[in-house]
C-alpha positions in Angstrom: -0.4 -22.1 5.4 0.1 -18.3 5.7 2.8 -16.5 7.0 2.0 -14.2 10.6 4.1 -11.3 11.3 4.7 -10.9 14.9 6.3 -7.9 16.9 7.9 -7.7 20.4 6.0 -5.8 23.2 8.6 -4.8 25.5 11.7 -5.0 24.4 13.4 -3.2 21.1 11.0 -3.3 18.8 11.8 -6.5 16.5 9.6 -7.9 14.1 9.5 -12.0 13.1 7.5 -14.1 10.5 6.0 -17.2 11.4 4.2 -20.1 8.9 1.2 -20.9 11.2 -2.2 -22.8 10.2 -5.0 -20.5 9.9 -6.9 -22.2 12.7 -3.9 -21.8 15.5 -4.0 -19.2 17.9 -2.2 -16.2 17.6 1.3 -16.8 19.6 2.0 -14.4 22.5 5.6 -15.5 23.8 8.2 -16.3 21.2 8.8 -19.9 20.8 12.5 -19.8 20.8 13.3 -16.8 23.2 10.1 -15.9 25.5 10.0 -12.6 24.4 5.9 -11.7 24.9 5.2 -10.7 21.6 1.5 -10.1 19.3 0.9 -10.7 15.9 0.3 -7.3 13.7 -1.3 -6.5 10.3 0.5 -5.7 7.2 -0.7 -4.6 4.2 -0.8 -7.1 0.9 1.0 -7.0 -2.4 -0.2 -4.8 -4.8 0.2 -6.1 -8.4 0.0 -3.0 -11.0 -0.4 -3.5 -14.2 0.7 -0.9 -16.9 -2.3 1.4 -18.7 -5.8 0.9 -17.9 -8.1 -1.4 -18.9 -9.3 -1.9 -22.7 -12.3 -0.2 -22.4 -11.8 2.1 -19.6 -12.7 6.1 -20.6 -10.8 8.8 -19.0 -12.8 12.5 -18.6 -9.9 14.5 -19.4 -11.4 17.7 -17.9 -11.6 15.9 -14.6 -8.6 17.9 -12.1 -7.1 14.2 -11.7 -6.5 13.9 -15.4 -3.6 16.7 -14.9 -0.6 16.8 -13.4 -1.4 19.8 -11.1 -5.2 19.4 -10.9 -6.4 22.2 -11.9 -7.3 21.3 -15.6 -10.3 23.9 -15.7 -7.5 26.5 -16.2 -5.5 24.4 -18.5 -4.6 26.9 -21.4 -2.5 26.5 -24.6 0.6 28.3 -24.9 3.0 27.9 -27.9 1.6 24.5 -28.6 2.2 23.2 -24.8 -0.9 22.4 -22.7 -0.2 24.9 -19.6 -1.7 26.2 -16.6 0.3 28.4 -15.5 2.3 27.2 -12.3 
């Protein structure tokens, strides 16, 4: 069963986690207190994993390959890649 997040409506913002089945209704008072409340989306986990992918090729020349993004003006001074900022 997956776990909802809810938040209050009215009063100071809170926020509470409840295990519901996925076929139940979304709750709109909280069970324990009465507090009107509505059930909000959260993003997922993100699992990264280190590297890219065997396989994968990188275009070096593209402006995401560098740190600054301008790696059509990347130069080469004193044996340091550089663009100048």
């Amino acid at each position: 069963m997956p776990v909802y997040v809810y938040e209050t409506i009215e009063n100071e913002e809170q926020c509470f986690e409840f295990l519901q089945n996925v076929n139940d209704p979304p709750l709109s008072i909280h069970p324990d207190t009465g507090i009107k409340i509505r059930r909000i989306v959260v993003p997922g986990v993100a699992v990264k994993t280190r590297g890219l992918p065997k396989g994968m090729k990188v275009n070096k020349s593209s402006p995401a390959a560098t740190a600054c993004g301008c790696s059509s003006k990347v130069q080469k001074s004193m044996g340091h890649r550089s663009c100048g900022h």
